[in-house]
N, C-alpha and C positions, 0 to 999 in steps of 0.2 A: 504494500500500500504506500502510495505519494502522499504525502501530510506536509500539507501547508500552513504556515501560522505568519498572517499577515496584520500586522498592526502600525499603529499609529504613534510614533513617538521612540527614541534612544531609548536603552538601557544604562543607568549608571552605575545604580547601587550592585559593588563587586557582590555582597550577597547572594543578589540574583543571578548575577552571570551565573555564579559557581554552580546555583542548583540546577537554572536549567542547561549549561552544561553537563551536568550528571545524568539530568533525565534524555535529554535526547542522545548520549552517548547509550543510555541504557538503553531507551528505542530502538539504535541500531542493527540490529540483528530480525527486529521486526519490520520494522517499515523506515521508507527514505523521509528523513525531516527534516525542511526548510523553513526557516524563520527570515521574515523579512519587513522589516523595520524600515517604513517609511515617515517623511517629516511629518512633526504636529505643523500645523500653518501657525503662522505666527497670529497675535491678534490682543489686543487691550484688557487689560481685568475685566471690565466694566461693559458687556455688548449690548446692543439691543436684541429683540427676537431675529428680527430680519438679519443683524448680523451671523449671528449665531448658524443660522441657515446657510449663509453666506459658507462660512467655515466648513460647516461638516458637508457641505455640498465639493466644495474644492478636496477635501481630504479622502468623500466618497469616489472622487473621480478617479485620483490616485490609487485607492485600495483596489475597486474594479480592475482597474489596470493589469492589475497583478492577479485575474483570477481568470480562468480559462474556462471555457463553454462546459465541457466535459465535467465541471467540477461538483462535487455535493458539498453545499456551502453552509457552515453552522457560522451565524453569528452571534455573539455572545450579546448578550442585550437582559438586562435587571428583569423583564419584563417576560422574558422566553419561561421554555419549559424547564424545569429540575427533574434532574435525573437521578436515580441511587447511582452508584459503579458500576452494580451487574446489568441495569436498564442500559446505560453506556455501553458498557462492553456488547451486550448485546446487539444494539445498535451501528457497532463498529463490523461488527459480524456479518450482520445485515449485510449493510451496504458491501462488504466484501464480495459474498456469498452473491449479490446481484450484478455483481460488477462494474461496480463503483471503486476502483481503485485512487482517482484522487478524491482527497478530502480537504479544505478549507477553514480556517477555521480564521473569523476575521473577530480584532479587540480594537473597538475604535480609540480614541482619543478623550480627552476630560471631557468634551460637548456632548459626547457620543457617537451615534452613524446617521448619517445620512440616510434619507428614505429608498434613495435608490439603493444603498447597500440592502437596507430591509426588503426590498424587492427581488433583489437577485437573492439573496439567502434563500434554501429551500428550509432552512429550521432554523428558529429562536433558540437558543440555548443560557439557562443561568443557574451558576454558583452559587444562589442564595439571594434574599431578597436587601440584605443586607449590600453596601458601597463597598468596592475593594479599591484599592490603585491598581490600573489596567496594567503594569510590571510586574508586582506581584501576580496577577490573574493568568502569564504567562506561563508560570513557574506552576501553579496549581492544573492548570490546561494537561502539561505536560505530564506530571506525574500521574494527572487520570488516564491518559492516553495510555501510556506504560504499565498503568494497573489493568486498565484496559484489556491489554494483551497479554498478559500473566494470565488476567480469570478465562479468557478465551480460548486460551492452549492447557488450561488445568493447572499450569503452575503456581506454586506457594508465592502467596503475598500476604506482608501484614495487614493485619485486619483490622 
């Protein structure tokens, strides 16, 4: 499986490099993963609505950009579905199992996605209804993915 993880914005905090360096090094052996980190747009504390739009509509362009016809696209959004691990895992099975080999996985920026991003998404997907920082939500992506494919092959993972 192709696993794409397209977001909005650097990584700083060494923290998170390290983890999700671990996890997609751990991924390896299961599927090809690509992280790709495009600019937040620049823009003032303080927007209006229309700005605002403004923003995640130039950031939406950019992220499509980066996402090919063929893809099955989760975008990560407060507002999607929650899954348990094994709904996930199963999921990821799924889509194997039909022939879905690329997978998508888009974290927008502080504004959030643009609608066209919610449009091309074929799933809403969230971590909780609770706010996270979209860096961190990289690192937690990952190691689901990874747990992911332990429960789908029967291997041990903590619990």
């Amino acid at each position: 499986m192709n696993i794409s993880i397209v977001c909005i914005g650097k990584l700083k905090e060494k923290y998170l490099k390290q983890g999700i360096d671990e996890f997609t090094k751990r991924l390896g052996p299961y599927a090809k993963v690509e992280i790709i980190e495009l600019a937040d747009e620049k823009a003032p504390e303080n927007l209006s609505e229309s700005e605002m739009i403004q923003v995640k509509d130039r950031e939406g362009e950019r992220i499509l950009g980066k996402v090919s016809d063929d893809a099955h696209v989760f975008a990560l959004a407060i507002e999607g579905k929650q899954f348990s691990s094994e709904q996930f895992a199963e999921k990821l099975d799924s889509l194997a199992t039909y022939g879905k080999s690329k997978v998508v996985f888009i974290i927008g920026g502080s504004l959030g996605l643009s609608d066209a991003v919610y449009k091309r998404a074929n799933e809403l997907i969230s971590f909780s209804k609770m706010t996270f920082p979209h860096q961190m939500i990289r690192m937690f992506l990952l190691e689901q993915v990874y747990r992911a494919f332990r429960i789908n092959r029967g291997e041990p993972y903590h619990k």
